[in-house]
VMD Tcl script that draws the C-alpha trace (Angstrom):
set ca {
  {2.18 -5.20 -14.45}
  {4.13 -8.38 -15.31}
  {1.83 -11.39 -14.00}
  {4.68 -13.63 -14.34}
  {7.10 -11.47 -12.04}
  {4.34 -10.68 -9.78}
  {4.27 -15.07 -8.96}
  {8.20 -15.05 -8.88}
  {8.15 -12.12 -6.37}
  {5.28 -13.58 -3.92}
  {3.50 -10.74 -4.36}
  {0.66 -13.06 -3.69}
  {1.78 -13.40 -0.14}
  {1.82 -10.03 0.35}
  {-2.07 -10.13 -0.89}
  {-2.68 -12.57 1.66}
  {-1.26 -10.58 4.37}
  {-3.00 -7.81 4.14}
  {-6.72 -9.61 4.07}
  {-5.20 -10.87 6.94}
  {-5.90 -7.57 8.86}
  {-9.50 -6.90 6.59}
  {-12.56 -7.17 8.72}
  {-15.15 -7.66 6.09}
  {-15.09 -10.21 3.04}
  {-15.42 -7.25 1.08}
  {-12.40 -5.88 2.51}
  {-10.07 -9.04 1.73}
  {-11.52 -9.56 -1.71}
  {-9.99 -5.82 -2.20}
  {-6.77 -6.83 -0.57}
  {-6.50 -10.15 -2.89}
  {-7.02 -8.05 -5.90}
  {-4.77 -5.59 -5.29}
  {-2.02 -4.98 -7.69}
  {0.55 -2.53 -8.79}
  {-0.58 0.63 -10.73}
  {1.18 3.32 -13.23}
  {-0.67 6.56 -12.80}
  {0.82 8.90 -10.43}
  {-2.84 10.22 -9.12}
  {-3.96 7.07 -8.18}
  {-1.10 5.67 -6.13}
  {-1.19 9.38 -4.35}
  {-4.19 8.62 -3.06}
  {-4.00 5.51 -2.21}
  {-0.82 5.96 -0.33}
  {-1.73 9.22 0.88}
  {-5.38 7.11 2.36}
  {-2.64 4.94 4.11}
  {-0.89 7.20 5.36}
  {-3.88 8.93 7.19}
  {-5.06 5.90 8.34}
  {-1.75 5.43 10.20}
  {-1.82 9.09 11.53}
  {-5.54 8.38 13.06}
  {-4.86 5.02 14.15}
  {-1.86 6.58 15.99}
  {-4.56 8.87 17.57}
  {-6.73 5.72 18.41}
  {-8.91 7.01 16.04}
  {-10.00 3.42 14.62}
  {-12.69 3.32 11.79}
  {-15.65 1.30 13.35}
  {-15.90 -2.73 12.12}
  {-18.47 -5.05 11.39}
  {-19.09 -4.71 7.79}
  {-21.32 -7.78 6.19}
  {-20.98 -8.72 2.51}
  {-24.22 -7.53 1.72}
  {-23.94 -6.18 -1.57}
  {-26.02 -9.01 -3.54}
  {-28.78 -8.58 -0.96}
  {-28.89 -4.77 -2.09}
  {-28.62 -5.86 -5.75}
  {-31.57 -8.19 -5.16}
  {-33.73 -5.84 -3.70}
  {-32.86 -3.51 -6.50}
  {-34.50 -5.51 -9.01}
  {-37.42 -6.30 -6.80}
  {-36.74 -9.61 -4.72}
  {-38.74 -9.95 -1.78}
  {-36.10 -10.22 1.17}
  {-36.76 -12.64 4.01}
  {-36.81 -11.32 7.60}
  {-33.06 -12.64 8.80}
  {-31.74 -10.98 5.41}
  {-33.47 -7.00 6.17}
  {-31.74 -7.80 9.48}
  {-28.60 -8.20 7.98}
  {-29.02 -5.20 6.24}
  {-29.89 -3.53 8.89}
  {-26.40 -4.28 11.28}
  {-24.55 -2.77 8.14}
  {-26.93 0.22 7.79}
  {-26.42 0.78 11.73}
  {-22.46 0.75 10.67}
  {-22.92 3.71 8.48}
  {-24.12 6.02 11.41}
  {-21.00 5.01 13.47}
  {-18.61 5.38 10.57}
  {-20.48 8.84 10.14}
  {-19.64 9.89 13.97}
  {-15.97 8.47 13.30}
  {-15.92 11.24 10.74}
  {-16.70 14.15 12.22}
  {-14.03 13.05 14.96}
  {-11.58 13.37 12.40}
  {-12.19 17.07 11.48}
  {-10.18 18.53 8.33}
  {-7.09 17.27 8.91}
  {-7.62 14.15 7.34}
  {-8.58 15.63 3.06}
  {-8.45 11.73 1.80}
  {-10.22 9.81 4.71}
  {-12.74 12.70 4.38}
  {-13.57 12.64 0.57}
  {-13.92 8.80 1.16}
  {-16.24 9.33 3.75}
  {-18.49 11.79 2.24}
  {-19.19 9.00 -0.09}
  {-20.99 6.76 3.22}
  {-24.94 8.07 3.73}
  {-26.03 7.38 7.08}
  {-29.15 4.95 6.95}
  {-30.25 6.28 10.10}
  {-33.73 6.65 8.54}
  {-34.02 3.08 7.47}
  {-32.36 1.30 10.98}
  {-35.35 3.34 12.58}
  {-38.07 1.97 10.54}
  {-36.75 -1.42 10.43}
  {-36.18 -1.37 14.31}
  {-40.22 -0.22 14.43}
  {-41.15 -3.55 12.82}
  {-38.71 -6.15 13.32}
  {-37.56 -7.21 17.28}
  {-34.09 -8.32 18.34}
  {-34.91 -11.86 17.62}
  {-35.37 -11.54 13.86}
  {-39.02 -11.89 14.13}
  {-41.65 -9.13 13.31}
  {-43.83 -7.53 15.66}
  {-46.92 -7.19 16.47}
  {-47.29 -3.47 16.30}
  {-46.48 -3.68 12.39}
  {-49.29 -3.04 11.35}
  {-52.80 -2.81 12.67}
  {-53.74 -5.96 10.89}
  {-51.11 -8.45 12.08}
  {-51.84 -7.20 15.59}
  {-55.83 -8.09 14.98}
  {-54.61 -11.72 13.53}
  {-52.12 -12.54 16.39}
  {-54.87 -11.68 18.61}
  {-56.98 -14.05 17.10}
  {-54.64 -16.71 16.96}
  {-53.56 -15.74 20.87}
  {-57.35 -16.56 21.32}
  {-57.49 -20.25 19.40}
  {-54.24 -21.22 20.84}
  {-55.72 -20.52 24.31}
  {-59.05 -22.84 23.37}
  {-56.48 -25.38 22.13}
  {-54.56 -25.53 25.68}
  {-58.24 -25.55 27.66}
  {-59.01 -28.58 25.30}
  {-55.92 -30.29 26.21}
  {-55.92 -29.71 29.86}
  {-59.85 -30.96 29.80}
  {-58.87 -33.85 27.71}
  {-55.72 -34.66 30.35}
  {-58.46 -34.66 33.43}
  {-60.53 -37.33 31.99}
  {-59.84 -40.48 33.60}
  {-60.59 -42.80 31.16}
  {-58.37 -40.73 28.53}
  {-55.28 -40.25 31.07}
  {-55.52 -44.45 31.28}
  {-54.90 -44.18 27.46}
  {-51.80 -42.50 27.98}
  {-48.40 -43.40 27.62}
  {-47.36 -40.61 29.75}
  {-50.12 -37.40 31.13}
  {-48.99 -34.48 28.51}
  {-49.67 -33.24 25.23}
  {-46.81 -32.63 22.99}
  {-46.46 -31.09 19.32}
  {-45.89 -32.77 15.58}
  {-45.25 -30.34 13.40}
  {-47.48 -27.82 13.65}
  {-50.25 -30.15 15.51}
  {-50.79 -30.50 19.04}
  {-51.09 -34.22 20.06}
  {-51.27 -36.92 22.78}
  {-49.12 -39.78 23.08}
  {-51.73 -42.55 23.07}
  {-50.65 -46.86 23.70}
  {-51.70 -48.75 20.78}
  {-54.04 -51.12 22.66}
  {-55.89 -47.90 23.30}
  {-56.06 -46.20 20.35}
  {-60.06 -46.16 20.34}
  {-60.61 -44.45 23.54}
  {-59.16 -41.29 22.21}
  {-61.34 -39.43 19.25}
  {-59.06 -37.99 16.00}
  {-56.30 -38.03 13.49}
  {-52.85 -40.11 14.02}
  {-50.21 -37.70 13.27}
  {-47.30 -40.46 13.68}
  {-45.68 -43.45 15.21}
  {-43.15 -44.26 17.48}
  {-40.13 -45.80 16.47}
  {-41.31 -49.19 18.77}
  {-44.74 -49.13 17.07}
  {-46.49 -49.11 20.56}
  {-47.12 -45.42 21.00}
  {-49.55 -42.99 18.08}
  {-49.73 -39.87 18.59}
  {-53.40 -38.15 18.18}
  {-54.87 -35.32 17.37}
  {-58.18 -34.83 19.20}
  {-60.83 -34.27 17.28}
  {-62.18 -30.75 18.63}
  {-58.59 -29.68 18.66}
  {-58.37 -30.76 14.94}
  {-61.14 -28.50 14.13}
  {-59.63 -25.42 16.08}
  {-56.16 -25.92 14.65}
  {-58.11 -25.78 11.34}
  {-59.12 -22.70 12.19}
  {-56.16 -21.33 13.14}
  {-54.31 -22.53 10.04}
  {-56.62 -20.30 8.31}
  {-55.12 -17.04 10.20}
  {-51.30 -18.34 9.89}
  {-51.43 -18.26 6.50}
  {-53.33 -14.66 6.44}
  {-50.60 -13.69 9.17}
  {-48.00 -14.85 6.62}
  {-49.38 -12.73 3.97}
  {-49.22 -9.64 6.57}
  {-46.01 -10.39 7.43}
  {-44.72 -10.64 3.52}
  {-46.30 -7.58 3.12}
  {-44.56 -5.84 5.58}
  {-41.63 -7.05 4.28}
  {-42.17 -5.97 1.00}
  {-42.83 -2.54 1.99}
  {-39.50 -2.41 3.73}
  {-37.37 -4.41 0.50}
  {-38.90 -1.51 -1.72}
  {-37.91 1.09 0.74}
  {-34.39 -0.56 0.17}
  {-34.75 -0.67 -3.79}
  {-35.15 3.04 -3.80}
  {-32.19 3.59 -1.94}
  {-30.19 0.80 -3.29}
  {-28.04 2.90 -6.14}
  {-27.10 4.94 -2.65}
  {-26.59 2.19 -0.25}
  {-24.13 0.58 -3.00}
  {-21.86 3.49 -2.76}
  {-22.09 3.50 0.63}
  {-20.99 -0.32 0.72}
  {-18.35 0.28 -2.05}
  {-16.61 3.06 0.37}
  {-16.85 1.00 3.32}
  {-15.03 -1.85 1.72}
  {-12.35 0.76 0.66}
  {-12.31 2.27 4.34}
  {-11.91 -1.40 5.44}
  {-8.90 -2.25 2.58}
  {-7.20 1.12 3.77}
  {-6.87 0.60 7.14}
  {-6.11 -3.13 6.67}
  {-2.79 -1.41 5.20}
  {-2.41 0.84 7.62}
  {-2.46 -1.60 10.62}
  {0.41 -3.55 8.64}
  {1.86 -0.83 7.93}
  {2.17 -0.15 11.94}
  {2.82 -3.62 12.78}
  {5.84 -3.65 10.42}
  {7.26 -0.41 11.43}
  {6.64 1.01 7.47}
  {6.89 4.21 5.94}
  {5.36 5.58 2.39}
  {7.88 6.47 -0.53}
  {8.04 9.37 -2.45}
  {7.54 8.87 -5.77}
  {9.88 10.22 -8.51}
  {9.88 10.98 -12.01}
  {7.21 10.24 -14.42}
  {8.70 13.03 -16.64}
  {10.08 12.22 -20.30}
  {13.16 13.77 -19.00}
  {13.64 12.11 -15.36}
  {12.45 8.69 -15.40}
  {12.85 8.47 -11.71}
  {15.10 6.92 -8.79}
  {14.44 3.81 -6.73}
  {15.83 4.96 -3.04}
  {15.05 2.10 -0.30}
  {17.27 2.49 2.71}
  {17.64 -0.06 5.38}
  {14.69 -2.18 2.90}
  {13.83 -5.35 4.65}
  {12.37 -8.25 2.93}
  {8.73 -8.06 3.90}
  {8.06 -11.94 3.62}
  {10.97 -12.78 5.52}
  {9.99 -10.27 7.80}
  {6.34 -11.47 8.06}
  {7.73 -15.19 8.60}
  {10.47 -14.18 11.35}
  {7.39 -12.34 13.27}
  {5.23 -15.31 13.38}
  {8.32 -17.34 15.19}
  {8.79 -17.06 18.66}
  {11.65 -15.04 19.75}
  {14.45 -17.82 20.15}
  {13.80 -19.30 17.19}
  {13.65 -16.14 14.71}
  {16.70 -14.22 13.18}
  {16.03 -10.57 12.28}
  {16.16 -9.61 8.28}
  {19.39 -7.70 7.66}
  {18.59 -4.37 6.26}
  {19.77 -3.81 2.85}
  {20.19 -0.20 1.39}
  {19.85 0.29 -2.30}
  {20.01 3.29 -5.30}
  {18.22 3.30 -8.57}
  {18.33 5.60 -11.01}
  {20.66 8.74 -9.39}
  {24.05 7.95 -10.19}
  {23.82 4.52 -12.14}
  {20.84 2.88 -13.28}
  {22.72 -0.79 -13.72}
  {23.72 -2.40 -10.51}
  {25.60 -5.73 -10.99}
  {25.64 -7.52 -7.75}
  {28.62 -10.49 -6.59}
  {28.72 -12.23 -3.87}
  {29.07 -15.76 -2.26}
  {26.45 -18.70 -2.62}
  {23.66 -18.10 0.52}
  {24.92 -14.20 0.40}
  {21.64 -12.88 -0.03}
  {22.24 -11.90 -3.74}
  {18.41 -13.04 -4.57}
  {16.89 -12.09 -1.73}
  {17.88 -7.88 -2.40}
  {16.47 -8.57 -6.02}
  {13.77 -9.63 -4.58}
  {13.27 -7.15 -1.81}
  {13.82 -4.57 -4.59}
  {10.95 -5.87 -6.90}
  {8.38 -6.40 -3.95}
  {8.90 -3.03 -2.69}
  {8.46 -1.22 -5.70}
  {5.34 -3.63 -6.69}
  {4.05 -2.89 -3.08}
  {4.50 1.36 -3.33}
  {2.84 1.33 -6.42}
  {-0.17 -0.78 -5.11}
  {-0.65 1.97 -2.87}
  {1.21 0.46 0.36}
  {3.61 1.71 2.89}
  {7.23 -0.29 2.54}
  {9.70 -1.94 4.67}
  {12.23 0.81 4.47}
  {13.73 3.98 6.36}
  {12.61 7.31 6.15}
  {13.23 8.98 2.95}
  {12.62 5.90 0.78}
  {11.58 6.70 -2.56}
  {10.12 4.56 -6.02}
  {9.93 5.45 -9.58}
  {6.58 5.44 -10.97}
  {7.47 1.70 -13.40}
  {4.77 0.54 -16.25}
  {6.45 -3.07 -15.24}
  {8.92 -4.61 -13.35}
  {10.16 -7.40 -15.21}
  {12.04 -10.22 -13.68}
  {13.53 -13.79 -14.26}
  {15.09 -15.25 -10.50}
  {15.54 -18.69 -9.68}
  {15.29 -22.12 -12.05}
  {12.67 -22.46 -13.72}
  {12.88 -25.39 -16.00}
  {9.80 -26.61 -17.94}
  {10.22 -30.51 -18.67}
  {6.51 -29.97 -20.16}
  {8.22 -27.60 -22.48}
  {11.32 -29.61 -22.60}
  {12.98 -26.49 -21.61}
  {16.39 -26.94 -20.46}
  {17.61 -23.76 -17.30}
  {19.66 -22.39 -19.81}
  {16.90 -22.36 -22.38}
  {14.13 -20.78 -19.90}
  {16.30 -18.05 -18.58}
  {16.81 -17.01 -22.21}
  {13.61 -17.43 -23.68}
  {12.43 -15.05 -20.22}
  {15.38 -12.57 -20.98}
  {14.24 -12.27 -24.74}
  {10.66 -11.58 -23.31}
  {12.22 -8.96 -20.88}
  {13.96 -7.20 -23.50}
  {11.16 -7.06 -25.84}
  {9.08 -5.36 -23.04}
  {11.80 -3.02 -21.12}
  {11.30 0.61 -21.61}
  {13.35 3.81 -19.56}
  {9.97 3.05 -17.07}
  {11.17 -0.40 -16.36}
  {12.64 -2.30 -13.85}
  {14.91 -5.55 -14.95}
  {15.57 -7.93 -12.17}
  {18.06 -10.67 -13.43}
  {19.48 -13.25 -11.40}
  {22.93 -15.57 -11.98}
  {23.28 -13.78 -15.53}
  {25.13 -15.72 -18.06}
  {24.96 -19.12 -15.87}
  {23.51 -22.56 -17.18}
  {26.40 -22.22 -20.00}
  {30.04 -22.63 -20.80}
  {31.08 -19.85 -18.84}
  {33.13 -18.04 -21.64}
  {29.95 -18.06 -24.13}
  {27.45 -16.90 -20.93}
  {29.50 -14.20 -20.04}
  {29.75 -12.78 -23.45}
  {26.15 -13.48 -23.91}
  {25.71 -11.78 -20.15}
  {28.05 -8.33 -21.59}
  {25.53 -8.03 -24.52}
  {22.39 -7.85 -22.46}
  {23.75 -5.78 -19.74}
  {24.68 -3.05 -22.75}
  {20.76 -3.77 -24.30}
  {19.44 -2.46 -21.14}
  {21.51 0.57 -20.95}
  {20.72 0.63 -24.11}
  {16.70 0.93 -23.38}
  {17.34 2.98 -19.95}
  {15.57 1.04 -17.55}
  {16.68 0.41 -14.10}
  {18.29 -3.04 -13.25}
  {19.56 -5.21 -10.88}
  {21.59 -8.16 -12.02}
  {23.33 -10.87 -9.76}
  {26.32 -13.00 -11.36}
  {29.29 -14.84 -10.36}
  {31.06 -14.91 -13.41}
  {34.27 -12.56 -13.01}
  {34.17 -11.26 -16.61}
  {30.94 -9.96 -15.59}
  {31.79 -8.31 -12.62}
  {34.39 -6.05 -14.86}
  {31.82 -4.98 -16.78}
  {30.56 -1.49 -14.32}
  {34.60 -0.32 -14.82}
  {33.67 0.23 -18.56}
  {30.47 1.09 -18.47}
  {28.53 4.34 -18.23}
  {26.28 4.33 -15.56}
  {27.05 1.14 -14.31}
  {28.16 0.28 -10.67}
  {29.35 -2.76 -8.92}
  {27.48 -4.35 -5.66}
  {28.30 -6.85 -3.50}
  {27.27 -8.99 -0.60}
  {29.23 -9.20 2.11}
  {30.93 -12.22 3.50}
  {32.78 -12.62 6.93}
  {36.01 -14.22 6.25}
  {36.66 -15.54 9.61}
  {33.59 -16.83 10.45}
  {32.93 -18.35 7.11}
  {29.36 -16.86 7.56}
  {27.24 -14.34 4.93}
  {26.58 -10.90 6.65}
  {23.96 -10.45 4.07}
  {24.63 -6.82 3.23}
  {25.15 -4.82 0.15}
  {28.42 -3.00 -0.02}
  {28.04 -0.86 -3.20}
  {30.94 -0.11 -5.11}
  {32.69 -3.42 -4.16}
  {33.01 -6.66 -6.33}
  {32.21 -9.90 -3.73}
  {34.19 -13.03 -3.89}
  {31.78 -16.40 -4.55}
  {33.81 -18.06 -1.79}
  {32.58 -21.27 -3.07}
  {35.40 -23.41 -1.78}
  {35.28 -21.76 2.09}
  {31.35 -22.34 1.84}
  {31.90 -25.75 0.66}
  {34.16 -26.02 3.86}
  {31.70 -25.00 5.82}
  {29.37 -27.73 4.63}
  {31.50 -30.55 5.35}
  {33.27 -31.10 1.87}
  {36.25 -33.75 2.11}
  {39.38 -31.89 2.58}
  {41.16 -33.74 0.07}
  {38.36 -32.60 -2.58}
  {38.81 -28.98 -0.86}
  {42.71 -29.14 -1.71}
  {42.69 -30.94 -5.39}
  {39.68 -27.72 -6.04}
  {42.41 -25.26 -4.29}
  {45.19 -26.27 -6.46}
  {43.27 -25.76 -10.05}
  {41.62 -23.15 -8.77}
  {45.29 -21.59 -7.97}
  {46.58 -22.23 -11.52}
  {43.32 -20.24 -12.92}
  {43.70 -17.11 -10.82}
  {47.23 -16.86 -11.62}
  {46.22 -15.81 -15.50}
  {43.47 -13.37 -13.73}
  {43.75 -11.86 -10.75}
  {46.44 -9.60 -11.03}
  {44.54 -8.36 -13.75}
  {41.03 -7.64 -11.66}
  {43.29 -6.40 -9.00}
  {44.37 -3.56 -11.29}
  {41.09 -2.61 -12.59}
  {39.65 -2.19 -9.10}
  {42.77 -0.28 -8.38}
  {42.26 1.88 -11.46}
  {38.59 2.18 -10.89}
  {39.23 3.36 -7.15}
  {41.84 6.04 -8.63}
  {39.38 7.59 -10.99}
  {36.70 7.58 -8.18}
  {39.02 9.35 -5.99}
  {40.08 11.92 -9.35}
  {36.23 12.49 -9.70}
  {35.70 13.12 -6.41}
  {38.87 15.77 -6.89}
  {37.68 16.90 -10.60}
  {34.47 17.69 -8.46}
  {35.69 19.43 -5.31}
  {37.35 21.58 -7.69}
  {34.93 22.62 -10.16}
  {32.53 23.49 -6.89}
  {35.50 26.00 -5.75}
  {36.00 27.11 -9.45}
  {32.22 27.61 -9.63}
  {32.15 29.97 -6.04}
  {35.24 32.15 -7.38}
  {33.30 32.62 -10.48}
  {30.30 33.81 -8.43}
  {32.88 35.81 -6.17}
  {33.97 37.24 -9.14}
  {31.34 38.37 -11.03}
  {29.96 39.59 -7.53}
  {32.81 42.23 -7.85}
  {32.77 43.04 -11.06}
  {28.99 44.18 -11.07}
  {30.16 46.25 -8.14}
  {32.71 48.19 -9.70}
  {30.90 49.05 -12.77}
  {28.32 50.39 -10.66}
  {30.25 52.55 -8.72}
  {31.97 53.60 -12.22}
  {28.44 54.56 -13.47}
  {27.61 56.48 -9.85}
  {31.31 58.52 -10.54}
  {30.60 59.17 -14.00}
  {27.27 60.54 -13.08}
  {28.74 62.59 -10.57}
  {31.29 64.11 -12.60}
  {29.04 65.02 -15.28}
  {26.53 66.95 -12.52}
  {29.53 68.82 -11.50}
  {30.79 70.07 -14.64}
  {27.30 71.63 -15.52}
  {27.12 73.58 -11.67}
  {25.60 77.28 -11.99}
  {25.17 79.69 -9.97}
  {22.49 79.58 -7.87}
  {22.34 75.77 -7.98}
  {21.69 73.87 -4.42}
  {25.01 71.53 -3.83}
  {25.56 69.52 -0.53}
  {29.30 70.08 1.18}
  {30.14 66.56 2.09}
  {32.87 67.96 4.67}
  {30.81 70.22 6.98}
  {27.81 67.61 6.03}
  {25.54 70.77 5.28}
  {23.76 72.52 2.00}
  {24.17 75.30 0.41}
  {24.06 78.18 -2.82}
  {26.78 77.88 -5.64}
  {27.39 81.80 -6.44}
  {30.62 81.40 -8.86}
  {32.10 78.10 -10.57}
  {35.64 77.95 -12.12}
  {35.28 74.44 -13.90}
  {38.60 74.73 -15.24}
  {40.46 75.04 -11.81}
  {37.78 72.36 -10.69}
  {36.58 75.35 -7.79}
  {33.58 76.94 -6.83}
  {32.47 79.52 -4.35}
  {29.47 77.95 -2.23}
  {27.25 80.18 0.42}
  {26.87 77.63 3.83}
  {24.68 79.58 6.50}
  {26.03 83.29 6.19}
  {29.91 82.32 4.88}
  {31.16 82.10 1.83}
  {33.30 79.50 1.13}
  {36.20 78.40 -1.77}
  {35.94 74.63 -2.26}
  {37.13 71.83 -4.61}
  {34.17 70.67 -6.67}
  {35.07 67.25 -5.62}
  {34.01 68.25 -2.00}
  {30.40 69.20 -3.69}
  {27.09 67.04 -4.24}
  {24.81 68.43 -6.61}
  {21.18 67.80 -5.74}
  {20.54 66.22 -8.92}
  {22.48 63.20 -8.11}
  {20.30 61.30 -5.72}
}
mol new
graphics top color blue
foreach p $ca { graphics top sphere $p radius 0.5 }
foreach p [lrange $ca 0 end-1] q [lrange $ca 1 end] { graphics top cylinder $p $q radius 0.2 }
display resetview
């Protein structure tokens, strides 16, 4: 999709919004990415994922949280890195995730196809939470019971620690050392066990100074015997180190074998996480999922979005409190069906760019797999681009002027457009004498019927808004603006050409009313020369709507006699072909033959036939009877 329409429609901000309701970092980085797609399969499913994410979380059936971006940990210990203890622990909060995410699954059952293919691809690490819970404790540190070797070295070291604190407590009950004291208690530097010893009596207590006090009048000693303990006991720390890495290395291999498994299980929790990120805005914004059309060389499908709300707007109203927010007016809008060209008119502040927009973002948003802001029913065409140019954007870098950027963006919109595109195009033919723009505007509205895609295009130049009476699948929009009030209702009337009420706006923003009057007066003199002339082409346009709508009513009755018709003529000839058959039966009777007498409803024996006084004599019961051979059925006709 178009990068540069993507940044003009905000689809960024729609990016955001959705990491918004991620969990994980894994989740938002898939929500940041996100983008619009072309291939019918994958926006199924990724719609169709949303959409069962809304049905379960409308059950309370929640997916469990509390996924930790652990993938380079896993990618580590795939390629043999030793991982630390705080890191396996990590690991092992996510792998106690996949056994929870497993249970959520079988609560789901097999109503949910898409939620359960994504599932199935989540192993539960039951196995390794288990062993890692046998060695490591709840403060991240492992345990004695590891092994049978780090239990013998603890031991050991339980043993020298306990000579240490008899030293000490021997040392604190002589009276000559407790005089050397600053205060009675040993205390620790680093990994040393020391006495805070005055200066002036340094050489009453035997052993090493570890450090000084900040005043210089306190050192802090190691005693001697303890010295030579601790040096023993540095000896089994660094053997219980060793144990320890060991252990650890057993369990970061156990991960490396399953790490090509625990990366698919990571990959399909981040997706799980994405989805229902999705599916809780979806919810939150009241949203539904469109239908997608076309895709077909034939039927290039139909853009359908009613009551389509803005989703930014929307987003920004809901974060306001509820006396300072407005509600987004709906807007309802056809693509594709009827006309594929809608040319939009409409005042200054109407809300002309705003439907482009909400146009463009819902479309980008269905094909990225999202629910939209729209009613029921809402459908999108599956687009290879959506190609826009909206709003000013003059480069003084490029010493572009706004009439040169617009048309250098057109001419790279028309180079791209294709029956799969949609064109968004706003003020067409403005930036320029208005004569020249709007014949320039007429010749790119007929190159885009001219490549089939669907467009929107907003204008305010009245030759322009002709241009849908002409035409071929072509209609006129526009935004609607309350006359009394002098306000913008902000809704599309389709079918209508809107007014650009730029003097009553101008009004309403404090213009001098003797500017407002001198503007009324040449603006008088102008309409004179046109309006009686756009008055009669809307009045001939609304006549041939209404002879359409005639022309169609009648070829629908035309079409039912026709059936009617043909219903009755199949009928007759059939019953000609049952008569014919009939007669034929009858004129080859015999004697002897079996006839049914439709009067008396019985059967009987033929015994003579007179086929030229159309009589025969037919045995019913015991009696003879004379009857008309149209009274008799011959067997033979079923």
């Amino acid at each position: 999709m178009d990068a540069h329409t993507l940044e003009l429609l905000e689809f960024g901000k729609i990016r955001e919004i959705v990491a918004s309701y991620a969990g994980s970092a894994a989740g938002k980085r898939r929500a940041l990415a996100m983008a619009p797609i072309s291939d019918r399969e994958q926006i199924e499913d990724a719609v169709g994922l949303t959409t069962e994410l809304v049905e379960a979380l409308s059950m309370r059936l929640e997916p469990p949280g509390g996924l930790r971006d652990v993938e380079q940990l896993v990618r580590r210990a795939s390629i043999g890195v030793l991982l630390e203890v705080e890191q396996v622990v990590e690991l092992r909060d996510v792998f106690t995730l996949t056994t929870r995410v497993v249970e959520f699954g079988r609560k789901l059952g097999p109503d949910f196809p898409r939620l359960g293919r994504l599932l199935a691809n989540i192993r539960d690490e039951d196995r390794l939470v288990k062993e890692i819970d046998r060695v490591i404790d709840d403060r991240s540190r492992v345990v004695d019971s590891a092994s049978p070797e780090l239990r013998d070295i603890r031991r050991q070291l339980a043993v020298f620690e306990e000579r240490i604190q008899e030293e000490l407590k021997r040392l604190l009950r002589t009276e000559e050392i407790r005089k050397a004291l600053r205060y009675p208690q040993a205390t620790m530097s680093g990994n040393h066990h020391v006495l805070p010893v005055a200066v002036n009596h340094r050489q009453k207590v035997q052993g090493v100074v570890h450090r000084t006090s900040a005043t210089g009048e306190t050192v802090y000693v190691e005693p001697t015997r303890v010295a030579a303990i601790s040096a023993e006991t540095s000896v089994l720390k660094s053997a219980e180190e060793r144990e320890v890495r060991r252990i650890l290395r057993r369990l970061s291999d156990m991960i490396r074998k399953e790490a090509p498994a625990i990366l698919t299980t990571l990959d399909a929790l981040s997706l799980l996480d994405f989805a229902a990120a999705k599916a809780k805005y979806s919810l939150d914004y009241r949203m539904n999922p469109a239908e997608l059309t076309g895709g077909s060389t034939e039927h290039h499908g139909v853009l359908y979005y009613p009551e389509a709300r803005h989703p930014i707007l929307e987003h920004l109203a809901k974060q306001k409190t509820e006396t300072d927010s407005r509600p987004v007016v709906p807007v309802s809008i056809r693509l594709g069906a009827e006309y594929d060209l809608l040319i939009i008119t409409g005042p200054n502040t109407g809300g002309k760019t705003v439907a482009l927009k909400t146009v463009g973002l819902l479309s980008a948003m269905a094909l990225a797999g999202l629910h939209i802001p729209a009613g029921r029913g809402c459908q999108t065409a599956i687009l290879d681009d959506i190609l826009a140019d909206i709003g000013d954007e003059q480069s003084l870098e490029q010493s572009l002027s706004t009439f040169s950027s617009h048309i250098s963006r057109i001419a790279t919109i028309i180079s791209k457009c294709g029956p799969k595109t949609l064109v968004l195009l706003d003020e067409l033919g403005s930036g320029t004498e208005p004569s020249e723009g709007a014949a320039l505007g007429r010749a790119i509205l007929d190159e885009l019927r001219t490549c089939g895609c669907r467009g929107m295009v907003t204008t305010h130049l009245n030759d322009l808004k002709t241009y849908a009476f002409s035409a071929p699948r072509s209609e006129n929009a526009a935004m609607e603006f309350d006359a009394a009030t002098l306000q913008p209702t902000y809704r599309l009337v389709v079918g209508q050409i809107g007014q650009s009420c730029a003097l009553k706006i101008a009004r309403r923003l404090k213009l001098p009313n003797e500017l407002l009057k001198r503007a009324k007066r040449y603006l008088h003199r102008r309409r004179l020369r046109s309006a009686s002339e756009l008055t009669k082409l809307q009045e001939m346009r609304e006549q041939a709507e209404v002879a359409r709508n005639e022309a169609l009513a009648a070829k629908t009755e035309a079409e039912q006699l026709k059936d009617e018709l043909r219903l009755k003529t199949e009928n007759l000839r059939q019953e000609a072909e049952v008569t014919a058959e009939l007669e034929k039966a009858r004129q080859a009777l015999r004697p002897g033959d079996q006839v049914r007498v439709a009067k008396f409803g019985k059967s009987g024996v033929v015994n003579r036939v007179d086929v030229r006084k159309r009589q025969a004599a037919v045995t019913v019961g015991a009696v003879e009877w004379q009857l008309s051979l149209d009274e008799l059925i011959p067997t033979a006709v079923k």
